[in-house]
Structures are given as structure tokens and as C-alpha cells.
N, C-alpha and C positions, 0 to 999 in steps of 0.2 A: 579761880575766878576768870583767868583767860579764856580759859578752854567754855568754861559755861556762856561767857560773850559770845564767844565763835562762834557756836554751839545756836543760840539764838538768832545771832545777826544768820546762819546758814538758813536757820528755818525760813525768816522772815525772806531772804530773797528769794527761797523755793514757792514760797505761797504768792509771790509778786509775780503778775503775769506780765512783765517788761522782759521784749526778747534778750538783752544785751546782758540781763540777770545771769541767765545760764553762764556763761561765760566767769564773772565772778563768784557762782556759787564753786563752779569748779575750781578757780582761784584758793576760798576759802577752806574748802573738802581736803587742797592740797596743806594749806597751812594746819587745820586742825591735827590729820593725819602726824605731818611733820613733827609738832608738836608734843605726839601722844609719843613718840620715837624719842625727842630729847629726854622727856621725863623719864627715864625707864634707864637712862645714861647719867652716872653720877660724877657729879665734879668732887673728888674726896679730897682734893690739895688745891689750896689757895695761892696756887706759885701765881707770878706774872702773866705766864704762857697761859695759867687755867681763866687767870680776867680775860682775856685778851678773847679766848675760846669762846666764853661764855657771854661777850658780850656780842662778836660776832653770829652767836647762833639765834640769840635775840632778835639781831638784823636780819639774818635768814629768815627766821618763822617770823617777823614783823614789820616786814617793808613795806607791805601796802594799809600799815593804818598810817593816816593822814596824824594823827596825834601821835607817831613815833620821836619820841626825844632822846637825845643825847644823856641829855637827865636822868631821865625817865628810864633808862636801861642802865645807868652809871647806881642810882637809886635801888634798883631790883637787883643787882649782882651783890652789892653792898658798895661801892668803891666813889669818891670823890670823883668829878666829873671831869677834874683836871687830873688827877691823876689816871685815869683811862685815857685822857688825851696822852699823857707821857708814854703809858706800855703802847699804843695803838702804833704812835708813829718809831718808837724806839723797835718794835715786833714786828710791822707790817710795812712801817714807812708811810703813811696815811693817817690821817684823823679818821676818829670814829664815824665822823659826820663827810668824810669823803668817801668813805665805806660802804655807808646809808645811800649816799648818793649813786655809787656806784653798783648796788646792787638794783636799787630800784632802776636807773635805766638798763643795766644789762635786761632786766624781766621786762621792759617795755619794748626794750626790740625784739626780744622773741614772742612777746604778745600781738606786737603790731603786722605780724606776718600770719597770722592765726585768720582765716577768712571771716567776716563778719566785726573785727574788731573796728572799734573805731578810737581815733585820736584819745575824745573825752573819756570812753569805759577805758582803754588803756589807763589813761594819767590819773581816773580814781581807783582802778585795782592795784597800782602801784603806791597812792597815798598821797598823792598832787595834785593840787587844783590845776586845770587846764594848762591857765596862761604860764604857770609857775613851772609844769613840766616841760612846756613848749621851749621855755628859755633855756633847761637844764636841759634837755635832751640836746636842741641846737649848738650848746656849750660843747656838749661830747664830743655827738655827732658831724659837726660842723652845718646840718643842714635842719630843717624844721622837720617835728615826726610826721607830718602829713607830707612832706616831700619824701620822706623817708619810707613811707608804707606805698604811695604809688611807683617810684626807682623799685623799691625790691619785688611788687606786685610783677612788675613789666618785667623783671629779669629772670621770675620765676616762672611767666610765661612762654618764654623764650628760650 
């Protein structure tokens, strides 16, 4: 069912003639691919380490839906949502939901350096409304991603 979402939502932004589309359709081209790659890789042991795995690869190939939940990935592996919280930070030291976070800004700074992105297509290729990413990035960061893409714009200038 994922894959055939993808699968759609890629069509539907290729037939949109909004330039900032291309950008996410190649977003999406990456996650379906990705995707087609874990299926093919099988989890055959349900140790701690394989939750852990396999909830992390979810967050891989699912950072930028805006509806990615804790749940929602605790649900599809099979496990208790507190209980992924316990392997998460016992295995990596982090909640699952610092993870999420942490992936979705790592892909927003390497997006926001990408010529033509802008702030907004950044925060919903990664799964965040605007204002929600703004604060999360600035949390990282220390500075807003719009300060953040003209500093590194100027630096790569130069």
C-alpha cells in the first residue's frame, strides 16, 4: 500500500506544473527506490536490535510524510510504542521521536543548500509545516533555516 501511495502521489506531482514539484518529485523517486531496496532485505529475528532496525528504516524511507507517527511505525513493526521507546533509547540513546527529528533536519540542511530550494518546499519535503520546522530547525541549528541557507549560500560563494 506504501509503495502504490508513492507510486501516485509521484505521478500527481509530475503532472503539476509547479516548478518547486521537481524538487520533491525527486525527493519521493528517492524514497520509493529506497523502499523497493528494504523490501527485498528480510528481518527473520525479532531480537531488540532487529526493532530498533526496523523502526529506524521506516524513519529513513518516511521522514518527510508529514503524518509519520511514533505509533504509527511502533504499530507496523508490531511493538508497543513504549516499548520502542525503551529499545530506542537503551540501543541508540534517543527516543524514536528524537530520531524522526533528527533525521528530518539532517535532510533539511542538505536540501536547503540545493539551488532553488526554498525554506517552505524544504519543511514539506521533510514532513513539517513551515512555522513547526522553523522552530525545530532553529532548536538544532541555533539559527532560523532562512538565515541558515543565505550563511551557507554566501560561504559557498566565496
Amino acid at each position: 500500500k506504501y509503495l502504490l501511495d508513492l507510486l501516485s502521489e509521484m505521478i500527481r506531482i509530475f503532472d503539476s506544473s509547479e516548478e518547486k514539484n521537481v524538487f520533491l518529485l525527486g525527493e519521493k523517486l528517492f524514497h520509493f527506490l529506497h523502499t523497493l531496496l528494504g523490501i527485498t532485505s528480510s528481518f527473520s529475528e525479532n531480537t531488540q536490535a532487529d526493532y530498533v532496525d526496523r523502526a529506524k528504516h521506516y524513519i529513513d524511507i518516511g521522514y518527510h510524510q508529514a503524518d509519520l507517527t511514533i505509533r504509527k511505525i511502533s504499530d507496523r513493526i508490531g511493538l508497543n510504542r513504549s516499548y520502542l521507546y525503551e529499545l530506542f533509547k537503551e540501543k541508540i540513546g534517543i527516543s524514536p521521536q528524537e530520531y524522526l527529528t533528527k533525521i528530518r533536519i539532517q535532510k533539511a540542511t542538505e536540501m536547503l543548500l540545493l539551488p532553488g530550494a526554498t525554506v517552505i518546499s524544504v519543511s514539506h519535503a521533510v514532513g513539517y509545516e513551515p512555522s513547526v520546522f522553523s522552530k525545530a530547525f532553529k532548536k538544532h541549528h541555533g539559527i532560523s533555516p532562512g538565515k541558515y541557507k543565505k550563511t551557507a549560500s554566501k560561504e559557498n560563494l566565496q
